[in-house]
C-alpha positions as CSV (number, residue, x, y, z in Angstrom):
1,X,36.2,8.5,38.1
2,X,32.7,7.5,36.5
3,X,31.8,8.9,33.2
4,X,28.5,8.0,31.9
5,X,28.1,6.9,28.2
6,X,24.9,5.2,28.6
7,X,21.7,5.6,30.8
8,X,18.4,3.7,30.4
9,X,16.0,3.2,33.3
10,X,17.7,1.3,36.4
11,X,21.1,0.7,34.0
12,X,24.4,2.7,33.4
13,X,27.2,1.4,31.6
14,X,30.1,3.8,32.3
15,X,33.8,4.2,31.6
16,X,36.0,3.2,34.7
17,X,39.7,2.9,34.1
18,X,39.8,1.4,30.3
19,X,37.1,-1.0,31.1
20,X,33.2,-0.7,30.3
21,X,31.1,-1.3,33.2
22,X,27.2,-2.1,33.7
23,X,25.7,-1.0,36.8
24,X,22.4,-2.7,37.7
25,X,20.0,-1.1,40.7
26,X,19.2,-4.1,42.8
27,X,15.8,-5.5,43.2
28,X,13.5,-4.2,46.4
29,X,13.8,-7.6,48.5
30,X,11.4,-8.8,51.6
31,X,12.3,-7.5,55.0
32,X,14.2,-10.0,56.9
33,X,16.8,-9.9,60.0
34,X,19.6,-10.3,57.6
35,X,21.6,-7.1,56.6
36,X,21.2,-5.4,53.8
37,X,24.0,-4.1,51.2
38,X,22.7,-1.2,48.8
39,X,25.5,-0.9,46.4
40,X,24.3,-1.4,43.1
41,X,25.8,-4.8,41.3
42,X,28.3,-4.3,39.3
43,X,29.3,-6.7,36.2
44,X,32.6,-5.3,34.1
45,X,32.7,-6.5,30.3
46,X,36.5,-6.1,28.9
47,X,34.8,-6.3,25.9
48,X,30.9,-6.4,25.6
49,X,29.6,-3.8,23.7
50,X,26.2,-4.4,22.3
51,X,25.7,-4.1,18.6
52,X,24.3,-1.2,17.3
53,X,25.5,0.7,20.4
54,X,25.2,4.2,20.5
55,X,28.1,5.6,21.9
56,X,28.6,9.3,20.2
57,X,30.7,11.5,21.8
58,X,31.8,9.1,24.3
59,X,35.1,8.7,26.0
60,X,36.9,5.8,25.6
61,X,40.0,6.7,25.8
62,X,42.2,3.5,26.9
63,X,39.3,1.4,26.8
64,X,40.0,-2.1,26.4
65,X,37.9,-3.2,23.2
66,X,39.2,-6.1,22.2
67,X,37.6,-8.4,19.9
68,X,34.0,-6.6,20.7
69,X,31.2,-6.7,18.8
70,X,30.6,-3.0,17.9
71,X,28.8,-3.8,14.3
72,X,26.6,-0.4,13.2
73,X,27.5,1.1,16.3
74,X,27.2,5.0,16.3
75,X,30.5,6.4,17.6
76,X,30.5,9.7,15.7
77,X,32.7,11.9,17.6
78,X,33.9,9.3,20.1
79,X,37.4,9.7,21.6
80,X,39.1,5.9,21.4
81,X,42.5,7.3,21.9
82,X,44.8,4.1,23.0
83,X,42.1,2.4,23.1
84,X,42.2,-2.1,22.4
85,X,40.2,-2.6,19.5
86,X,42.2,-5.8,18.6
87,X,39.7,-8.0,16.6
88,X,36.9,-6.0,17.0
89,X,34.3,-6.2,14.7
90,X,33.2,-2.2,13.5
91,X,31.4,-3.2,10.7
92,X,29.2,-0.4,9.0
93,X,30.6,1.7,12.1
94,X,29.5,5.3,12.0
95,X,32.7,6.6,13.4
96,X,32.6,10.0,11.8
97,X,35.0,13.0,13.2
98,X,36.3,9.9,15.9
99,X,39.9,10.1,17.7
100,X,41.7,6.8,17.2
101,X,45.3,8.4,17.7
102,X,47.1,5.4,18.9
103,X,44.3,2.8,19.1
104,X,45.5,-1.0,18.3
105,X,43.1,-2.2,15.5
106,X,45.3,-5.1,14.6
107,X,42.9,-7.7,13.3
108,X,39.7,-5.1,13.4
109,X,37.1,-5.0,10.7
110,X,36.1,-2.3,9.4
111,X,34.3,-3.2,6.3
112,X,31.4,-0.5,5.8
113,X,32.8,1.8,8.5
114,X,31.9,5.6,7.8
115,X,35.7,7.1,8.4
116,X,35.0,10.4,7.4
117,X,37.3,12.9,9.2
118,X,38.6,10.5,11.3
119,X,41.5,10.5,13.4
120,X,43.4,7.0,12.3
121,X,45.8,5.7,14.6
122,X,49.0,7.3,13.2
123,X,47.5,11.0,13.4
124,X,46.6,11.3,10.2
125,X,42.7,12.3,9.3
126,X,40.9,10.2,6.9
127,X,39.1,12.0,3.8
């Protein structure tokens, strides 16, 4: 099941099973004889997040982050339960009231990151 975090013109990234997942409308092409498809394109990043990303409240539980970019993202109230943030770079991070019960942040840098009332990855909720 789709769940949309982001939506900007003829663009969705959503959440599908752990991965992120861009969805691009396809360009109007010239009538021809040839048949058409109309699915949208669809280009999954295991670990492409852009930086500065704003991602509150967005579900990404499981997701698999690993070594992504998420540098002065906004993920205030995000759920990253079990989520792969091996490596990942969450520096100056808002990740105010998030859920990472369980995530993997082995390697992750978190220098700057706003923790406040977060959910760390051994259940305990930082100050």
């Amino acid at each position: 099941m789709y769940g949309i975090l982001l939506n900007l013109a003829a663009r969705a990234v959503v959440k599908v099973g752990g991965l992120i997942e861009e969805q691009l409308s396809q360009p109007e092409k010239p009538k021809s004889n040839a048949p058409k498809s109309t699915a949208p394109v669809r280009v999954v990043y295991g670990f492409s997040i852009t930086p500065y990303a704003l991602l509150t409240n967005a579900d990404l539980t499981n997701a698999n982050l690993w070594d992504a970019n998420l540098e002065g993202a906004n993920l205030e109230g995000a759920n990253l339960t079990n989520a792969n943030l091996n490596n990942a770079n969450l520096t100056d991070a808002n990740l105010t009231n998030a859920n990472l019960n369980n995530a993997n942040l082995t390697g992750a840098n978190l220098s700057g990151a706003n923790l406040t009332g977060t959910t760390m990855p051994d259940g305990t909720i930082h100050d």
